[in-house]
MARFILO-187330 format. One line per 3 residues: their letters; for each residue x, y, z of C-alpha. Coordinates in steps of 0.001 Angstrom, whole numbers. Layout:
# residues N
a) X,Y,Z | ...
# end
This chain:
# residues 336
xxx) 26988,3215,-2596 | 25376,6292,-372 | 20995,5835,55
xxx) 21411,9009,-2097 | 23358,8011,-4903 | 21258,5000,-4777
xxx) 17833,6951,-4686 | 18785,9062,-7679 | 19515,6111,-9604
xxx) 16153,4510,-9124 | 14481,7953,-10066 | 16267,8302,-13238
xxx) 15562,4340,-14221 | 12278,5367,-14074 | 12942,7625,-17175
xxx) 13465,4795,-19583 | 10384,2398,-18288 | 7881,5397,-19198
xxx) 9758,6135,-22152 | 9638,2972,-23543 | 5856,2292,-21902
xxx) 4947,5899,-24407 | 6177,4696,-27245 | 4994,1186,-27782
xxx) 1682,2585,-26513 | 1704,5274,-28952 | 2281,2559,-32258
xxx) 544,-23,-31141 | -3134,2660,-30698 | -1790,3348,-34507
xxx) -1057,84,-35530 | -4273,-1295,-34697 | -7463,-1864,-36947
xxx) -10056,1396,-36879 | -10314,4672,-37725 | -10625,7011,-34392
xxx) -12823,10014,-36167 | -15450,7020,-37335 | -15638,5650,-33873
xxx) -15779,9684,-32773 | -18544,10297,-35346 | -19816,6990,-35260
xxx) -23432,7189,-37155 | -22538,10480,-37826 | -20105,10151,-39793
xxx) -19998,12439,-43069 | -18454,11922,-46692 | -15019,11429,-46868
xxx) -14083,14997,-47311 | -15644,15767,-43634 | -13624,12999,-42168
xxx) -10451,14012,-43477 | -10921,17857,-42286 | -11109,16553,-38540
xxx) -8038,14459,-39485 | -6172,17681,-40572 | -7946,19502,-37323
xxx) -6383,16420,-35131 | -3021,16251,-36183 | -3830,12627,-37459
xxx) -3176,13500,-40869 | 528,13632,-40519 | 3318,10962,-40805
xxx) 3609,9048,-37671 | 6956,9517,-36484 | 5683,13302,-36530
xxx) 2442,12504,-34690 | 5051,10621,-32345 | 7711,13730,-31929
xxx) 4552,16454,-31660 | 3441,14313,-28630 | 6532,13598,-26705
xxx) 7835,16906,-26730 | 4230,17772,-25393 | 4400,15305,-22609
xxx) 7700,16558,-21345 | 6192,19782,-21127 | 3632,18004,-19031
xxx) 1082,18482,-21918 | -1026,15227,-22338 | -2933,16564,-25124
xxx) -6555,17287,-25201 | -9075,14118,-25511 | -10774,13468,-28543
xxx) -14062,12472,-27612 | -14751,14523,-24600 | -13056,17832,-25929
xxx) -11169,18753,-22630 | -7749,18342,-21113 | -6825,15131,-20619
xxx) -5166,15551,-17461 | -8294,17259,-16046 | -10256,14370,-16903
xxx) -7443,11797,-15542 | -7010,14501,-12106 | -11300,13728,-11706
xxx) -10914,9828,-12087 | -8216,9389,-9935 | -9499,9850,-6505
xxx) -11917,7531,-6791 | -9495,4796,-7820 | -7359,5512,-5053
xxx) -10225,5429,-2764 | -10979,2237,-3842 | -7113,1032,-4269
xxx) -5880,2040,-703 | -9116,281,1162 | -8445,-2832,-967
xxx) -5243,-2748,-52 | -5407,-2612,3481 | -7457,-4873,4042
xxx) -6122,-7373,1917 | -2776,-6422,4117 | -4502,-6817,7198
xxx) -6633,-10207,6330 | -3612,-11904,4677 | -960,-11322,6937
xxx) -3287,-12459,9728 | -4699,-15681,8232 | -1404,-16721,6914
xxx) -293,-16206,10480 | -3278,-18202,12144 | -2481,-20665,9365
xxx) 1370,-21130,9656 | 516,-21836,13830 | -1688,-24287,13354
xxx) 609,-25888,10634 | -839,-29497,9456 | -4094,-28847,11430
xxx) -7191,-28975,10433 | -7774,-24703,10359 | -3951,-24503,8426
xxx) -5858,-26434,5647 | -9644,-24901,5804 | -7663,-21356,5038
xxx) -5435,-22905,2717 | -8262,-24579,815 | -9761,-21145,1073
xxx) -7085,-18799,-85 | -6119,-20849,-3164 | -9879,-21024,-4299
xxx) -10276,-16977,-3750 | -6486,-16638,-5745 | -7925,-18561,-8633
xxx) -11378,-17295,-8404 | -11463,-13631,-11091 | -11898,-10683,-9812
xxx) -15346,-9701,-12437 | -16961,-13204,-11738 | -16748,-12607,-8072
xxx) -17876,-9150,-7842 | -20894,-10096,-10632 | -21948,-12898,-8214
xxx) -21950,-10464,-4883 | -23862,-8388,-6869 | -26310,-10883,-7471
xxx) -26144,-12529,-3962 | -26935,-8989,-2949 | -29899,-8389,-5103
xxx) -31518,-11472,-4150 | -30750,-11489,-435 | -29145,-8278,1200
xxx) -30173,-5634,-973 | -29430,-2824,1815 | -25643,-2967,157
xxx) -25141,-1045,-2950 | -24034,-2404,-6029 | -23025,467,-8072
xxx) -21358,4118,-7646 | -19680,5917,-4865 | -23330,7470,-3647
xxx) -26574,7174,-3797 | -29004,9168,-5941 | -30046,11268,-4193
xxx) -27307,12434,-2011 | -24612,15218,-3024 | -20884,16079,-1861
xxx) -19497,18869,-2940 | -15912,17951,-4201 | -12713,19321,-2426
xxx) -10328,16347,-2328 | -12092,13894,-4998 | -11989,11255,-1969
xxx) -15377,10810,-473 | -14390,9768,2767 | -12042,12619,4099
xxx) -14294,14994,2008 | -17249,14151,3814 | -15851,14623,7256
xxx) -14627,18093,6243 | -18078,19228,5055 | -19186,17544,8771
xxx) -21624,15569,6443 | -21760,12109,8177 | -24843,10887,6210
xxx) -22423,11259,3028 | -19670,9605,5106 | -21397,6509,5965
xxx) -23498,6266,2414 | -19871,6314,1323 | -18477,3612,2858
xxx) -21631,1227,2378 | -20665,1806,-1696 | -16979,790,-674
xxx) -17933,-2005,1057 | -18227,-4661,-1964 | -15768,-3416,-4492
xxx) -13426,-2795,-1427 | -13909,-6959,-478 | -14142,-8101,-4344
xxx) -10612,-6662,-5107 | -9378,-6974,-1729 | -9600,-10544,-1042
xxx) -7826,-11202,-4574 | -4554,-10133,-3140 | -5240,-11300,689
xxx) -5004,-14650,-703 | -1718,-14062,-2463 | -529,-12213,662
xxx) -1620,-15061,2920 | 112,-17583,1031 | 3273,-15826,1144
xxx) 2971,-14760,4926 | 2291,-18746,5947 | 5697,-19559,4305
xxx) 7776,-16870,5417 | 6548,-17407,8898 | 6899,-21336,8768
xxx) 10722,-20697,7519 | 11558,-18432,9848 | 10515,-20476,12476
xxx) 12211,-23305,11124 | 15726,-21146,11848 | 18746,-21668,13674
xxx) 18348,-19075,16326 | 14474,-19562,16688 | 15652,-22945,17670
xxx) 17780,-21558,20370 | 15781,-19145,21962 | 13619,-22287,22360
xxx) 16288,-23967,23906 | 17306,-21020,26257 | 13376,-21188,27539
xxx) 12452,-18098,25997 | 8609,-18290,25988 | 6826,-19205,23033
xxx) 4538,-15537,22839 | 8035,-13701,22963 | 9879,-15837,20003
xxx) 7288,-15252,17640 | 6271,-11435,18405 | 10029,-10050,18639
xxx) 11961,-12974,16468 | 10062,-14975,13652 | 7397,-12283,13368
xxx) 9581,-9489,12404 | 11921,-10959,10130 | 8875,-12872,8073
xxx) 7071,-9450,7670 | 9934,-7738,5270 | 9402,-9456,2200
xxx) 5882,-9826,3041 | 5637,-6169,3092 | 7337,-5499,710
xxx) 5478,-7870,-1628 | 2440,-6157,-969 | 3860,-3150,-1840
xxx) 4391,-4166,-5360 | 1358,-6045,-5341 | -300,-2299,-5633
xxx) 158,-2621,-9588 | -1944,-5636,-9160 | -4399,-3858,-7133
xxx) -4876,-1330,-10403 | -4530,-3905,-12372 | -8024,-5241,-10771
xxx) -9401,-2106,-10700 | -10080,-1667,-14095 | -12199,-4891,-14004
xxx) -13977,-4080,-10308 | -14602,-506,-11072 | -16351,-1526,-14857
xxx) -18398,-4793,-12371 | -19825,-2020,-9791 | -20047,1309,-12318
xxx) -17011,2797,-10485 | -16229,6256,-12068 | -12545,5786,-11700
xxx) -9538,5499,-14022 | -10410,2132,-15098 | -13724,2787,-16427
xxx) -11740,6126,-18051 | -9741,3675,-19607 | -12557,1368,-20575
xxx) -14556,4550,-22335 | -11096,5783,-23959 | -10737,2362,-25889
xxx) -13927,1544,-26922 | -13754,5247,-28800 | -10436,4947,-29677
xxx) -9291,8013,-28316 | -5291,8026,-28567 | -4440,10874,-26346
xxx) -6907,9515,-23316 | -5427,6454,-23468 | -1610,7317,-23407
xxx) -2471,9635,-20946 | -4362,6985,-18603 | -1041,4855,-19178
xxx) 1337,7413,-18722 | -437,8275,-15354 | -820,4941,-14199
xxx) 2785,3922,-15371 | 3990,6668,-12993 | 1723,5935,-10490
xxx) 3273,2343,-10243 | 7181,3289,-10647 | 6577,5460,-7791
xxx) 5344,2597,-5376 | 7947,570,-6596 | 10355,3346,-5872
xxx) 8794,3615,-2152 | 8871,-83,-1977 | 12652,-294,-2526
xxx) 13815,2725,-262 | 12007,1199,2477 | 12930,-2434,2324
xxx) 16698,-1103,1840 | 15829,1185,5112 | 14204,-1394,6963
xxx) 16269,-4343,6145 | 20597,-3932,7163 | 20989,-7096,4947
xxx) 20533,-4680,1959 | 23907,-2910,623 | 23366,296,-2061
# end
């Protein structure tokens, strides 16, 4: 099969998996115990009569399975609907969240890139030693360790002994950034604004390790025993034998061949990563899609929420897409 044929075949799969994603989203927010215009009213909440006029203004008064048609044929419009509670498009209010969780996201996940694959390397060199177990030890405590206990005890390690690290929000109080991208970093060095910039990254700097670390110790794991494997190979053995130095085998031979699935691993590992942030970004007051989600719940707001899923749903086929283009591109084992 041509990369083409093969590419247009994991686009339209991707069809299906939001379809069905919609739909048991959409019956299941239904299903569910509550009444949205009582959680929108909440001690406001009129007679009975009042209530059921917003009903009839919401659509909500209809038979599901029309609720359910009105809003798909929206969505492939590219309508999300408008939310309940805060009375504005939903995809504007998604379009504001989402920088900040990819801010957060992509720092996470390189660094958890960068600190797994080299500790699982220092680790699979030193194989049986006493540093291969120290990180070991290490990584499986951090894996097993959640992600809202750790970042609740940095943040009160931090208020007791380093309180020059913020706990909470992309920027201090006091300092403003006027919005062009949503992401604080590269919008900062457009305005030329380097007090911003480096505020900025002092907020990043404990959500970024709290979610980060979570999937260096996964990553880590998994690059230790690739690399031990590969070394463990046929023609490793060889080059040995030939006299090929020890530096060379591992940078041009085991190295490269252990990295594929290990990148391509922590490409998928990026639903994880969002998985996380939900729980990181409500631990440190991150105003990202999580906390979006978070509010959309508690007030049962149906269209937020299939909106935030629908996004996010996307979001992740998309990576996964990436993911298997380029381990089909970079790997000649791989047939379409």
């Amino acid at each position: 099969m041509e990369i083409r044929k093969y590419i247009l075949i994991r686009l339209l799969m991707i069809i299906p998996t939001i379809f069905l994603l919609v739909t048991m989203v959409f019956f299941v927010m239904r299903v569910v115990p509550g009444d949205p215009v009582v959680s929108l009213m909440g001690a406001r909440a009129g007679s009975e009569e009042q209530i059921e006029i917003i009903r009839h203004n919401l659509g909500l008064d209809k038979p599901i399975y029309i609720q359910y048609l009105i809003y798909m044929s929206n969505l492939i419009k590219g309508d999300f609907g408008y939310s309940l509670v805060r009375n504005s498009p939903v995809i504007k209010e998604i379009l504001n969240c989402f920088p900040a969780t990819f801010e957060l996201t992509f720092w996470s996940m390189l660094f958890a890139t960068l600190i797994g694959i080299y500790l699982g390397i220092i680790s699979a060199k030193r194989e049986g030693g006493i540093v291969d177990s120290i990180i070991r030890i290490v990584m499986l405590v951090r894996w097993c360790i959640p992600v809202f206990w750790l970042g609740i005890m940095l943040q009160v390690f931090i208020v007791l002994y380093a309180p020059f690290f913020p706990i909470s929000g992309r920027l201090s109080p006091r300092i403003f950034l006027d919005k062009i991208t949503g992401l604080y970093l590269i919008d900062s060095i457009l305005a030329g604004d380097f007090v911003v910039f480096f505020d900025s990254i002092k907020h990043l700097i404990v959500p970024v390790f709290t979610l980060g670390t979570t999937m260096a110790a996964s990553l880590g794991r998994l690059a230790r025993a690739n690399i031990i494997e590969v070394l463990g190979e046929e023609y490793i053995r060889t080059a040995k034998l030939k006299g090929c130095p020890e530096k060379i085998i591992f940078q041009k031979h085991a190295l490269p061949n252990a990295l594929i699935p290990i990148l391509t691993y922590a490409g998928l590992q990026t639903a994880m990563l969002m998985g996380g942030a939900i729980l990181t970004e409500t631990t440190f007051s991150w105003p990202g899609l999580g906390r979006l989600m978070i509010f959309a719940i508690g007030y049962r707001d149906f269209n937020l929420i299939q909106g935030c899923v629908v996004f996010w749903a996307l979001i992740i086929s998309l990576m996964n897409f990436i993911v298997d283009i380029l381990y089909a591109v970079i790997d000649p084992r791989v047939r379409f």
